[in-house]
C-alpha positions, 0 to 999 in steps of 0.5 A: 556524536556516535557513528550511528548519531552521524549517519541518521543525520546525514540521511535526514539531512539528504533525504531529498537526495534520496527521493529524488534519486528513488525518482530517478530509478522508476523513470529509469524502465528495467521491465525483465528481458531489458535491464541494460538502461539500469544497469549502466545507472547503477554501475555510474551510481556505484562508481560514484561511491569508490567502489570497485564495479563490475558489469555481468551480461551473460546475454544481450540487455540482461544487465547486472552490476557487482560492486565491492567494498573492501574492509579492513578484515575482511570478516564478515564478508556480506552480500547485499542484493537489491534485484533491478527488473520490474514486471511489465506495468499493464494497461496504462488506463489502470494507473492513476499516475503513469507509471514510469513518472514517479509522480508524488503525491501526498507523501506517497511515490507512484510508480512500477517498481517502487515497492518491487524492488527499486526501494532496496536499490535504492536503500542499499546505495543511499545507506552506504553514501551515508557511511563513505561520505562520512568517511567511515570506514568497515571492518568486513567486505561488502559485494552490492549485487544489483541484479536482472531476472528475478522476476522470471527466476534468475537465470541471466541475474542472480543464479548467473552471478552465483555460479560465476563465483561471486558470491564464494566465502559470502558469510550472510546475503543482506537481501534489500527488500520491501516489505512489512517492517515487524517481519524479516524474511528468512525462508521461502517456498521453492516453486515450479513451473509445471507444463502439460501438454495434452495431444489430440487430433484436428480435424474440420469441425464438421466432421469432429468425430474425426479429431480429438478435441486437445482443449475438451481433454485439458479441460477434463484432466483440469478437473483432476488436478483441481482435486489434487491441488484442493488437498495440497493447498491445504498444507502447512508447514510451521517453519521453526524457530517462528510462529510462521505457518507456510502453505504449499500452492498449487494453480492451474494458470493457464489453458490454451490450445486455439488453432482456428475456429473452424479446426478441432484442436489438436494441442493444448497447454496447461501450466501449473505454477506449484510452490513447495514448502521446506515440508515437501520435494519437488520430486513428490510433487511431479510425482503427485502431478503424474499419477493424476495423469496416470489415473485419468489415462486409465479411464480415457484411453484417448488421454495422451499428456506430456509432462514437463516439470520446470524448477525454477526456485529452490525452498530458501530456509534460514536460521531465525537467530543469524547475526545477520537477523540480530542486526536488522533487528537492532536497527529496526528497533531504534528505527521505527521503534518495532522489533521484527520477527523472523518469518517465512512466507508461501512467496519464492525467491532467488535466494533459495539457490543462494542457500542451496549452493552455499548453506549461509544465511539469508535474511530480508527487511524493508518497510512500505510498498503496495501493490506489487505487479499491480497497477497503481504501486506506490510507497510512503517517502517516509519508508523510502528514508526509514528503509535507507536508515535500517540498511545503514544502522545493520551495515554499521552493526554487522560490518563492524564500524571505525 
């Protein structure tokens, strides 16, 4: 019997091992700002499988884990990412289950974070419990990055582990993901978050010719950048080596400048959340932000907006043909009996700064998950298995199997 033939078989033969532990790590709450419960899980879980386990809080509860898996050469030396925080899950009465239960019900498990992102966690861990429990060994280096903060653009998760050096020598990044299983991920847009602060002046609403109402001028100067963001949204960018067609995204998010209802407002706040395609700069685009001031300006003397342009994920591009692409694909070939294609998509991700800081290969695969940030997540069990099947097939295929 083949490797491969073991390990399916281990995995079948456990699979409600791995649901129960995929369970497990939905009870277990990682909201972004509050990762420290699952981090502790994850270090005890990666312990558990011999390896060698670091923790990483470089501030109070923002928990990531490092575990590493020495081969016999060394070559290829892969990351395998899972992110461990979950946004908030909303107002309870939306879900039908709760969503911290990880109630199943007819084949599926509901619950915050089962589609983003705790399937990977969960795949990445089972996958290789499948390999070391049969005592298989791997020729390259693995380093499991189970990371905080994706959700809020990685500052206290993956850009921390990155710039503390963890990932130098890293041939590919295995980013575990959910997902679509006739596509792999190998680009990203990047993405900013754009503050404009409008000023004015308050007063009392009955002498309001007195003030500057901040709100009336935000409105207005929303209307401006509607027209910008009219135009950019129509752009396209065909990312090559696929038949992939990426847009650039420009929303205007939020306005808010209330004082009280009986004050003009003297302040309020716009925020743009403006994604960038590999076709455009994150310099042209506060360019094109500030000029539309600038022009409204012209016309209203009144008009006095401050700009504050926040990069918070770099453009992610990687080649359509990496090993680490071939890989997934053989795997998900005998898998779910489908040959995925690389694509790109109009998302970010905290892999872009990976590829801006060490030019490698990225590539991200899951099957299943609905409804991500949405109330009622859920995925099949069956992709919870065919996922941790895929992980450990492309383990055994790029690492290289004894």
């Amino acid at each position: 019997m083949s490797h491969e033939e073991k390990v399916l078989d281990y995995i079948e033969a456990h699979s409600d091992e791995i649901v129960a532990f995929m369970q497990k790590l939905i009870r277990t709450r990682s909201v972004t700002g509050d990762e420290a419960e699952m981090g502790r899980l994850m270090a005890q879980e990666c312990e558990r499988d011999g390896l060698d386990v670091e923790v990483v809080e470089p501030a109070e509860n923002r928990t990531s884990v490092i575990a590493r898996y020495k081969g016999s050469t060394g070559k290829p030396r892969v990351m395998v990412y899972s992110h461990m925080d979950t946004v908030p899950a909303g107002d309870p009465e939306s879900w039908t289950y709760p969503a911290f239960s990880a109630t199943i019900a007819d084949g599926i498990l509901w619950g915050r974070g089962t589609a983003d992102n705790k399937v990977a966690t969960c795949a990445t861990t089972m996958a290789f419990r499948a390999i070391r429990s049969l005592g298989i060994g791997l020729k390259g280096d693995i380093i499991f990055t189970h990371v905080a903060d994706e959700e809020n653009g990685g500052k206290f998760g993956f850009r921390n582990i990155l710039d503390s050096g963890y990932a130098e020598g890293v041939d590919y990044l295995f980013y575990g993901h959910g997902g679509r299983k006739e596509q792999i991920g190998i680009a990203a847009n990047g993405s900013a978050s754009v503050v404009i602060t409008v000023k004015g002046r308050a007063a009392h609403t009955r002498a309001l010719e007195d003030g500057i109402n901040a709100v009336e001028k935000a409105a207005e100067l929303i209307v401006w950048l509607k027209k910008l963001g009219d135009e950019v949204n129509k752009r396209e960018y065909p990312l090559p080596g696929t038949d992939t067609i990426m847009k650039s995204r420009f929303s205007v998010n939020k306005c808010d400048g209330y004082v009280s209802t009986n004050t003009v407002p003297d302040k309020c706040e716009i925020i743009i959340d403006r994604r960038t395609t590999p076709g455009e700069s994150m310099e042209d685009a506060e360019t094109e932000i500030r000029r539309v001031i600038e022009l409204m300006a012209a016309e209203d003397p009144d008009l006095d907006a401050e700009v504050s342009f926040n990069t918070r994920m770099d453009v992610s591009v990687s080649p359509a043909d990496s090993e680490l692409v071939k890989s997934f694909q053989r795997a998900a070939e005998k898998i779910v009996g489908i040959k995925p294609v690389p694509v790109g998509g109009s998302h970010s991700s905290d892999h872009g700064y990976f590829v801006t800081k060490h030019g490698k290969p990225v590539a991200s695969y899951g099957t299943g998950g609905v409804g991500t940030h949405m109330a009622n997540e859920h995925i099949a069990i069956e992709d919870i298995i065919l996922t941790t099947k895929v992980y450990a097939l492309t383990m055994l295929d790029l690492l290289g199997a004894e």
